[in-house]
C-alpha positions as CSV (number, residue, x, y, z in Angstrom):
1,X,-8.4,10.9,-13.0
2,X,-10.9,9.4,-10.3
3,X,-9.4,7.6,-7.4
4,X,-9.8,3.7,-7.8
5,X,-12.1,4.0,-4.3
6,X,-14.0,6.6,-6.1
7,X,-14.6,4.0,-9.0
8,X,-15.1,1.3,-6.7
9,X,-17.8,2.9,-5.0
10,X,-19.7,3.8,-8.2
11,X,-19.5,0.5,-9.9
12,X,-21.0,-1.0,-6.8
13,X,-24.0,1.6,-6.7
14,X,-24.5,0.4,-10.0
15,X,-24.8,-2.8,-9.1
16,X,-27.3,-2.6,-6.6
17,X,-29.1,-0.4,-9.3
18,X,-29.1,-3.2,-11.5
19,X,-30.2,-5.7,-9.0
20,X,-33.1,-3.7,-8.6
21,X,-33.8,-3.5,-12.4
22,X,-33.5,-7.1,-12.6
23,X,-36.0,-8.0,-9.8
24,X,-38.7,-5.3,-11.4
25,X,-38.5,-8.0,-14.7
26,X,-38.8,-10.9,-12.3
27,X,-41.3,-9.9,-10.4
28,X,-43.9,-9.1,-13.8
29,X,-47.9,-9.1,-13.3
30,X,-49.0,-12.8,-14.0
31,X,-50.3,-13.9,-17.3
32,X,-54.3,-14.1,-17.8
33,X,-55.6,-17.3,-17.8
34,X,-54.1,-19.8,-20.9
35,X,-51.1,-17.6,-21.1
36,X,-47.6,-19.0,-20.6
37,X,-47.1,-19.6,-16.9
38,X,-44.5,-17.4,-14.9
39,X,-41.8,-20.2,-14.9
40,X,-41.9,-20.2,-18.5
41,X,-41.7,-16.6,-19.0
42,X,-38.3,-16.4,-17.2
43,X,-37.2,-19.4,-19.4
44,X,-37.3,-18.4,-23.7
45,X,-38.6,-21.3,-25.2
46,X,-36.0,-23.0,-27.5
47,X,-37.9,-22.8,-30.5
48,X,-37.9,-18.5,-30.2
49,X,-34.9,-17.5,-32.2
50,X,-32.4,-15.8,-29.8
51,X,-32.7,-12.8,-32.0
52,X,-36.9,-12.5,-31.5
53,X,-38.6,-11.1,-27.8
54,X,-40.5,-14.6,-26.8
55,X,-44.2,-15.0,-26.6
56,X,-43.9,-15.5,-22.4
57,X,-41.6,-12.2,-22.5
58,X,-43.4,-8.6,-23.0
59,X,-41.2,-6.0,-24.6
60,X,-41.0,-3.8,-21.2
61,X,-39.5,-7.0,-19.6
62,X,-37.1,-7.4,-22.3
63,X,-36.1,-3.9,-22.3
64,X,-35.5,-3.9,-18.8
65,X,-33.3,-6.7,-19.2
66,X,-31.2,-5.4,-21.7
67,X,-31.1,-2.3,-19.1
68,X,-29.8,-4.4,-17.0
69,X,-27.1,-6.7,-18.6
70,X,-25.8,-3.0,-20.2
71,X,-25.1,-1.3,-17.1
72,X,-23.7,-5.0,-15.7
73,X,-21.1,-4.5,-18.9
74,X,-20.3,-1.1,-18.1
75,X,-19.6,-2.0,-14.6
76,X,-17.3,-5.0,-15.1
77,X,-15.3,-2.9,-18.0
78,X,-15.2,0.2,-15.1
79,X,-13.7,-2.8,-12.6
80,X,-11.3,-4.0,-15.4
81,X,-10.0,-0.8,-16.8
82,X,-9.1,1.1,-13.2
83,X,-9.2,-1.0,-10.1
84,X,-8.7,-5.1,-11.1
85,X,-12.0,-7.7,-10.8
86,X,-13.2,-8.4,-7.4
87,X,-12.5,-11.3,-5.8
88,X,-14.8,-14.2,-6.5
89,X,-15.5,-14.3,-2.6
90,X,-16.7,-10.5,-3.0
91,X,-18.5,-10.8,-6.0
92,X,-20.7,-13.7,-4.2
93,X,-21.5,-11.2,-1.7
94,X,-22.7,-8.9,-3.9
95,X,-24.6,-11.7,-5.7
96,X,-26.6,-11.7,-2.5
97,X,-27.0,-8.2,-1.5
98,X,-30.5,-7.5,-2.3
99,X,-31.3,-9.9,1.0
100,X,-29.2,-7.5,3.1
101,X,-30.9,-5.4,5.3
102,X,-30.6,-1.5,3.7
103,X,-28.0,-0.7,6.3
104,X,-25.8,-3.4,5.5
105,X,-26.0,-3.3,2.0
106,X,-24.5,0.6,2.8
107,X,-22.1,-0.9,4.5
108,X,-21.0,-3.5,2.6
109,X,-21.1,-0.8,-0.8
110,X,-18.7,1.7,1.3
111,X,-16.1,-1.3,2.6
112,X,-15.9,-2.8,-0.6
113,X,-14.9,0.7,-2.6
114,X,-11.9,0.2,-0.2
115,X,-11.0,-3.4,-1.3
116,X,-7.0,-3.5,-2.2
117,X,-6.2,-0.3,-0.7
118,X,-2.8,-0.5,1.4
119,X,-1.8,-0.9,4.5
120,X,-0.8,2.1,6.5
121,X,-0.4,1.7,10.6
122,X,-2.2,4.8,11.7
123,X,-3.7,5.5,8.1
124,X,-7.8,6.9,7.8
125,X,-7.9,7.1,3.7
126,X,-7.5,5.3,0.5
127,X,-5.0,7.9,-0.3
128,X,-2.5,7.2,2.6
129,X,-3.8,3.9,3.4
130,X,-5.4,2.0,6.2
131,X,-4.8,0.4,9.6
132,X,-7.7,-1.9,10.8
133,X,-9.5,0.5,13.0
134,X,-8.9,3.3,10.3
135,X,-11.2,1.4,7.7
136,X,-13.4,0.7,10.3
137,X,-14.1,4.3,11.2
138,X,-14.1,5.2,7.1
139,X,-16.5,2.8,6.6
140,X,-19.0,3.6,9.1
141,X,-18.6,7.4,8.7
142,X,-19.1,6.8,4.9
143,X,-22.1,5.0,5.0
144,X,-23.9,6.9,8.0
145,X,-21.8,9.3,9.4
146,X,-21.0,7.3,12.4
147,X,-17.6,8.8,14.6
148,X,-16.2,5.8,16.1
149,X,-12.9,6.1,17.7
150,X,-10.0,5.1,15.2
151,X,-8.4,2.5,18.1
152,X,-9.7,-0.9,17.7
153,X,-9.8,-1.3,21.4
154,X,-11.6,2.0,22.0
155,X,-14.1,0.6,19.0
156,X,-14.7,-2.8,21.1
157,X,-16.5,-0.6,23.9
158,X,-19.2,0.6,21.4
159,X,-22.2,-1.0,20.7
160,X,-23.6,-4.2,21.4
161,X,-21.8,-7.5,22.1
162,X,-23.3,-10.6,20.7
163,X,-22.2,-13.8,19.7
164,X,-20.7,-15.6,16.9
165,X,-23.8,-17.2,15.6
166,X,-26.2,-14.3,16.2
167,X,-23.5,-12.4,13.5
168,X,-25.3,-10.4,10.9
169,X,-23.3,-8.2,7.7
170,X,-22.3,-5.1,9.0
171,X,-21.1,-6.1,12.5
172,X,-17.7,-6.1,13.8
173,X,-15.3,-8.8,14.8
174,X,-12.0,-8.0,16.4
175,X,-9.2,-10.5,17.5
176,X,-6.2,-10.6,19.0
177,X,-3.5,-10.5,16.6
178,X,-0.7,-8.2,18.9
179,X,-0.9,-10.6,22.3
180,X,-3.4,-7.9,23.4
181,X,-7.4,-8.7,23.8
182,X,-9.4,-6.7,21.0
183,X,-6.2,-5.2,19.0
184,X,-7.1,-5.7,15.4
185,X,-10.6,-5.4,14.4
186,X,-13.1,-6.4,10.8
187,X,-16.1,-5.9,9.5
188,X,-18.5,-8.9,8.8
189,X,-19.9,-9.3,5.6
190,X,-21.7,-12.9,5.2
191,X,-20.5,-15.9,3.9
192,X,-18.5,-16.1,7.0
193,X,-16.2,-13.4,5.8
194,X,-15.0,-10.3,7.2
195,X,-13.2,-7.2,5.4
196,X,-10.4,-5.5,6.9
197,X,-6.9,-4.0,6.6
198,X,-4.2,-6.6,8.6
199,X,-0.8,-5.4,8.6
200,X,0.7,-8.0,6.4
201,X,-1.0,-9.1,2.9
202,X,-1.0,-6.7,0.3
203,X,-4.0,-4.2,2.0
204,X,-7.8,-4.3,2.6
205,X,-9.1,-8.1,1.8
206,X,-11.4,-10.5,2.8
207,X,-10.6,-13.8,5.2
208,X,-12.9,-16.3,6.1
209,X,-14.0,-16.3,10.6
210,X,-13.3,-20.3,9.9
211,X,-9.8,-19.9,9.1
212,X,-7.6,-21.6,11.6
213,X,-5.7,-18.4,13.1
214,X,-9.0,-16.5,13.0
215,X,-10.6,-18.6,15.1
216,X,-7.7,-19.1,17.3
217,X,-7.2,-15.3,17.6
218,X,-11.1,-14.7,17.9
219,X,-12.0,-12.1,20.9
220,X,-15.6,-11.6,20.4
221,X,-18.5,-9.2,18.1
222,X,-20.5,-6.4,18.7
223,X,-23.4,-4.7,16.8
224,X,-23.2,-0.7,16.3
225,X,-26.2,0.9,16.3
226,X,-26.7,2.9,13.1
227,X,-30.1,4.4,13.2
């Protein structure tokens, strides 16, 4: 039996895979002249039974379509069946990933395989668990082999400070959540949300950088370089 990560992980490969399919059908050569125009192609005209391809539509882009909406099915059912849905909040990321830079959309991919997993303090795997610097390193080291220290602390030396509205997916946000600077630590993911493991709340989740304690507890960002 595959490990709910495991499943995770391929759904949301899938997904982008899907995304791209869908984009191939949007992005269709345009018509010759007195054709229907593009907006119209994307739109089946409501006289075209739903059962018959539409004049504006050409068979590829249909069939690429139905490509599409399959593997979509399969994925959701995957979802269902072995780990729970999403949350709404990650599912709107996703929604947007195909305007993520490549690297964050790897990141974002690997952190969200790990979404539910437990809390463990000093826990590196979705097998034992994770603390906050422990998904961190997972993450990173999933998506491009990247050894950062597993001690959010240690982690806060790496990379590139920068501030809260320079913030791009993929970059790290750590607060102080132990009376100590720089002692828990999250990865952001847009939408002013950031993934991470806190000790207290059922395991790996997304909270939103507005939150009241978040921003009260807010040490500062920095930007590790990946290339």
């Amino acid at each position: 039996m595959p490990s709910k990560a495991l499943v995770r992980s391929l759904s949301l490969s899938l997904l982008l895979l899907t995304t791209s399919w869908q984009a191939l059908a949007t992005d269709a050569p345009a018509a010759p002249a007195g054709a229907v125009s593009a907006t119209a192609q994307a739109t089946p005209q409501t006289s075209v039974p739903a059962s018959a391809p539409s004049e504006a539509e050409p068979p590829a882009t249909n069939a690429v379509k139905a490509f599409g909406q399959s593997i979509g099915q399969s994925i959701s059912q995957s979802i269902s069946r072995s780990a729970g849905a999403l949350p709404a909040r990650a599912e709107a990321i996703l929604d947007r990933l195909g305007h993520y830079t490549e690297n964050a959309q790897e990141i974002v991919k690997s952190g969200f395989a790990y979404m539910g997993v437990d809390y463990r303090r000093g826990g590196t795997s979705a097998e034992t668990g994770f603390d906050c610097s422990g998904l961190v390193r997972r993450v990173f080291g999933d998506a491009f082999g990247v050894d950062l220290p597993h001690n959010a602390r240690a982690i806060s030396k790496e990379g590139t400070k920068i501030s809260v509205k320079d913030l791009k997916p993929g970059d790290l946000v750590f607060f102080n959540t132990l009376r100590k600077t720089f002692s828990h630590v999250g990865i952001y993911v847009g939408n002013n949300l950031f993934l991470h493991a806190p000790s207290s709340g059922g395991g790996v989740r997304l909270d939103d950088l507005r939150e009241r304690y978040w921003v009260k507890h807010f040490n500062g960002a920095r930007r590790i370089e990946t290339n």
